[in-house]
KOLVOFI-408531 format. One record per residue (C-alpha): residue number from 1; z, x, y. Coordinates in Angstrom, 1 decimal. Each point is the difference from the previous one (the first is absolute). Example, Ala and Ser with C-alpha at 12.3 -4.5 7.8 and 13.67 -1.06 7.14 Angstrom:
<nodes>
  num      zz      xx      yy
    1     7.8    12.3    -4.5
    2    -0.7     1.4     3.4
</nodes>
This chain:
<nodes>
  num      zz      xx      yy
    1    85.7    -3.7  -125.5
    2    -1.5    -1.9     3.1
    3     0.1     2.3     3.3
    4     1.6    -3.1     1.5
    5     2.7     0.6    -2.1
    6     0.4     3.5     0.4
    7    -0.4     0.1     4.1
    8     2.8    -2.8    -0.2
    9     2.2     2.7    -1.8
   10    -0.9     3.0     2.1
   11     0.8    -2.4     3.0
   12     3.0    -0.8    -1.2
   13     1.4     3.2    -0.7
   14    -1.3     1.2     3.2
   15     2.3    -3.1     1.6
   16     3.0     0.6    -1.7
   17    -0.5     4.1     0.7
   18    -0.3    -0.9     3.7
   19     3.1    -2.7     0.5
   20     1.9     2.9    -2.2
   21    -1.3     2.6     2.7
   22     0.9    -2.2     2.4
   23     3.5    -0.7    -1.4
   24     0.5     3.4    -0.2
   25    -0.9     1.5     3.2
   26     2.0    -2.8     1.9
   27     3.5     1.1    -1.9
   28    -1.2     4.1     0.7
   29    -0.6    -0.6     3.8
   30     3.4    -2.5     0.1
   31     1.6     3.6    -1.6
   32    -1.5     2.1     2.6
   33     1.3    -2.8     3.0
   34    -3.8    -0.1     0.6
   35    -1.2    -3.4     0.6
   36    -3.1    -1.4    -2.5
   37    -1.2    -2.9     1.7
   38    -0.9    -2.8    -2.1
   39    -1.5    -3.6     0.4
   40     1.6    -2.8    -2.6
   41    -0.8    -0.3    -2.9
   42    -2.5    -2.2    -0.7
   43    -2.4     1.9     2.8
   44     0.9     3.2    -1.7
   45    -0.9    -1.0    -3.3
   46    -3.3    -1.3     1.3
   47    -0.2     3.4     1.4
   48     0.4     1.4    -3.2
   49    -2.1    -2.4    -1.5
   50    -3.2     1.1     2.2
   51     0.4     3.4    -0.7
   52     1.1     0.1    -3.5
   53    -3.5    -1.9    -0.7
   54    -1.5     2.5     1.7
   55     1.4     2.8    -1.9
   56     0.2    -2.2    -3.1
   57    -3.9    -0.3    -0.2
   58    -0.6     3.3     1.6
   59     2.0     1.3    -3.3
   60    -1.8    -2.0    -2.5
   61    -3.4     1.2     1.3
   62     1.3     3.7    -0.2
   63     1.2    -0.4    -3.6
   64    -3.0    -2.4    -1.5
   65    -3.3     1.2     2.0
   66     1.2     3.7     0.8
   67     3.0     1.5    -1.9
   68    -0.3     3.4     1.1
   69     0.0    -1.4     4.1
   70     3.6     0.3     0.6
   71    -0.3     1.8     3.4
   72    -2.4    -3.6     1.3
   73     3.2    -1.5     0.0
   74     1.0     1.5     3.4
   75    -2.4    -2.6     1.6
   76     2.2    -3.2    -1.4
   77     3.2     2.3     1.1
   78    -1.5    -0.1     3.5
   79    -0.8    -3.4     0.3
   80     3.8    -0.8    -1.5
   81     1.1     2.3     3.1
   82    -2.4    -1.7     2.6
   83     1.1    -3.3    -1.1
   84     3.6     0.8     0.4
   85    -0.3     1.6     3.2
   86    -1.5    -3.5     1.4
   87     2.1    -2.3    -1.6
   88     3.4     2.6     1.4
   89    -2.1     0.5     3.2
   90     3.0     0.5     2.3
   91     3.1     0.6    -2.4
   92    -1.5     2.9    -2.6
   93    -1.5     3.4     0.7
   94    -2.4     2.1    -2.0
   95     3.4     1.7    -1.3
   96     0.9    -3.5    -1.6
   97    -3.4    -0.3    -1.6
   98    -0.1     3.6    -2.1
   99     3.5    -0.6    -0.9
  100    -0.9    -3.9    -1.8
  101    -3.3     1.7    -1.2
  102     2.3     3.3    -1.7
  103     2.3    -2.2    -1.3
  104    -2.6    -2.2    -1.6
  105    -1.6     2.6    -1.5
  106     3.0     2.6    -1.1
  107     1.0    -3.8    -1.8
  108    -3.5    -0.4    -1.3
  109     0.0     3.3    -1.0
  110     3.4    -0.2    -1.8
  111    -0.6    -2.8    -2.4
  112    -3.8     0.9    -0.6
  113     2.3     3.5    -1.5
  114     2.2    -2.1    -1.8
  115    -2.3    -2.7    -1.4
  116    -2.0     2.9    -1.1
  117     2.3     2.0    -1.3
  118     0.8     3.2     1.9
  119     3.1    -0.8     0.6
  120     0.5     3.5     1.3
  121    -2.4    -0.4     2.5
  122     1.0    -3.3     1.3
  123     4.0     1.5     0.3
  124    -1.8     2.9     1.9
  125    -1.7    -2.0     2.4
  126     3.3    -2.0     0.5
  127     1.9     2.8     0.5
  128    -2.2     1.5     2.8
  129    -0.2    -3.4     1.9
  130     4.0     0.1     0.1
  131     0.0     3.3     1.3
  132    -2.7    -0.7     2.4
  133     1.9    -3.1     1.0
  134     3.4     2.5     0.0
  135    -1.6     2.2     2.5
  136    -1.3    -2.9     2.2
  137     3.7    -1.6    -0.2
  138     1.9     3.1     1.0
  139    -2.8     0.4     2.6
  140     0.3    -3.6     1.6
  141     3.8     0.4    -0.3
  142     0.2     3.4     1.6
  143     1.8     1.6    -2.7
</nodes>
C-alpha cells in the first residue's frame, strides 16, 4: 500500500480519537461542574487537525520503520500537549492537557484490545478508567 495512503489512515484515526477525547472530557468536566474551556468548532477541529497529523505520522513511522519503538511516541505526545497548551494559552492548565492526552490514549488503548481481540483486556482497561474517573468524581464533588 502507498505510505500516503496509510499516514492518511493513521491521521485519521488519530483525528477522530482526539474530537472523541475531546467530546469526552467536555461532558466529564460539565459532570464535575468544572469548566473545559473550548474554542468553536471549526478552530478546534483545526486544533485537532494539527495535532492529529502529528501523532498520525509520528504513528505510522513507529509501526513501518521501527515496530518495536513504542516508548518514541512520548515525543509526538509532547508536542500534542505543547500545542494544546498555546492554542488554550489562557483558558487550560497542564491538568486539562493529561486529562485529553489519558483519555485519548485509555480510548486508543480500548479499541486497539478490541480490534485485536483481547477483549478481556480492553473491558479491563475500561473498567479501571471508570474507577479512576469514580475516584476523581467523588473527589471533585466532595463526597
Amino acid at each position: 500500500m502507498h505510505p500516503a495512503i496509510n499516514i492518511f489512515g493513521f491521521w485519521a484515526l488519530a483525528f477522530l480519537s482526539l474530537c472523541a477525547a475531546l467530546a469526552l472530557l467536555n461532558i466529564f468536566f460539565s459532570l464535575i461542574d468544572n469548566d473545559l474551556t473550548l474554542h468553536s468548532v471549526g478552530k478546534e477541529a483545526a486544533i485537532a487537525a494539527a495535532a492529529s497529523l502529528i501523532e498520525g505520522a509520528s504513528v505510522w513511522v513507529v509501526v513501518t520503520f521501527i515496530p518495536l519503538g513504542g516508548r518514541a511516541l512520548f515525543l509526538p505526545a509532547l508536542i500534542v500537549a505543547i500545542i494544546y497548551k498555546l492554542a488554550h494559552l489562557e483558558d487550560w492548565s497542564f491538568y486539562e492537557i493529561f486529562a485529553l492526552l489519558m483519555f485519548q490514549l485509555v480510548m486508543a488503548a480500548i479499541v486497539t484490545c478490541l480490534l485485536f481481540g483481547h477483549f478481556s483486556a480492553g473491558f479491563g482497561i475500561l473498567f479501571v478508567f471508570f474507577i479512576c474517573l469514580a475516584v476523581i468524581f467523588a473527589f471533585m464533588k466532595g463526597l
